[in-house]
C-alpha angles and dihedrals in degrees: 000000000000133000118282120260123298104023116144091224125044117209136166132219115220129202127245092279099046090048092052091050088052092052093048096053091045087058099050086045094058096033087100090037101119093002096125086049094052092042098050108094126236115277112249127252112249105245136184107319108242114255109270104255113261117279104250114251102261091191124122124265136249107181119196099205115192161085128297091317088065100044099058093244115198082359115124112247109289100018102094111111091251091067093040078059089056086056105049093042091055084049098048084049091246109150104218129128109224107218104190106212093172119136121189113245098011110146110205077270092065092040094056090049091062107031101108089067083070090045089061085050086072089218119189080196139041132192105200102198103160130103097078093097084055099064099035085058092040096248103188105268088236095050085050095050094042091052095052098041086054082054084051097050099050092042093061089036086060089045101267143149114221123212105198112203118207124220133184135204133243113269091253086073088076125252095264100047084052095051096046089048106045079047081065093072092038092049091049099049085053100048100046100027102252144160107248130197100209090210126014093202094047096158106004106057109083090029120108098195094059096042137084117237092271091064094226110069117077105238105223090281087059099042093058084047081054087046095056096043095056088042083055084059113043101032087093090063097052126099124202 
């Protein structure tokens, strides 16, 4: 029924059934009231900041780019001569970042394939130390200095200085295969204008006692004596 005559607010008065039908339509209406709210997850709790990633090392590069001499074969970590460099350079007060590029058993064929990979490096020096497995294997004289000429050649292009360093081979290779190969080194560093170590092993290859078994790898004491001589070699072209 509704409200008598005259009232200033109608209403009307509904049975059971009609109640029950109006509840239920308040509670579907209101089933999504909040939900957002509900659903959200809680907001995390600000923890420790995670350490700023390390400034990259803007020194220059010096890049030693080679075989198993390089590498530091049958050498602990940190006792190849390309780490001994490090050293010396951080002691002498020489900021250069030494970047070791050497790979055990890599001919100048190897190297070529991967010299880009010292490009990228950006080196304002580069120790060119490849050309031994060459000669061990008998490379045609003329593949090995084509190979390495071609590593010359995209070095400067990138800005860099080569160091060339010079090997030789063991007596059983023949005296005119030696001397043709160790011309190699000698015809290079003419050509392009290097600095060339006329013998990588000065010192160390032919004694026993500085070589590994295999007569050809320096032990720890030879590596620091191949450290020093490329350090002979390439302290002219630092700057302070």
């Amino acid at each position: 029924m509704r409200e008598t005559k005259g009232s200033t607010r109608a209403f009307e008065v509904y049975d059971g059934t009609q109640m029950r039908k109006l509840w239920f339509l308040a509670i579907l209406a209101c089933a999504g009231c909040g939900k957002n709210d509900e659903a959200a997850p809680p907001k995390a709790v600000d923890g420790p900041k995670a350490p700023a990633p390390p400034a990259a090392d803007a020194r220059p590069a010096i890049v030693v780019f080679g075989d198993s001499l390089s590498a530091g074969f049958g050498l602990d970590v940190g006792q190849s001569f390309p780490d001994l460099l490090q050293q010396d350079l951080d002691q002498r007060g020489f900021r250069y970042r030494v970047v070791n590029l050497g790979v055990s058993g890599d001919t100048s064929q190897d190297g070529l394939a991967r010299v880009s990979l010292a490009v990228a490096e950006k080196p304002a020096i580069v120790v060119l130390e490849l050309g031994a497995n060459d000669g061990l294997r008998g490379v045609p004289i003329q593949i090995t200095q084509q190979n390495l000429a071609t590593m010359t050649e995209d070095f400067q292009k990138a800005g860099a200085r080569v160091v060339l360093a010079g090997m030789t081979l063991p007596p059983n290779y023949g005296a005119s295969y030696i001397q043709k190969f160790e011309a190699v080194y000698r015809d290079l560093t003419a050509k392009y204008k290097l600095t060339l170590i006329p013998f990588l092993l000065e010192g160390v290859g032919g004694h026993p006692d500085l070589t590994q078994p295999d007569g050809i790898h320096p032990t720890a004491e030879g590596a620091q004596i191949v450290a020093r001589t490329v350090m002979t070699y390439l302290k002219p072209l630092l700057h302070g």
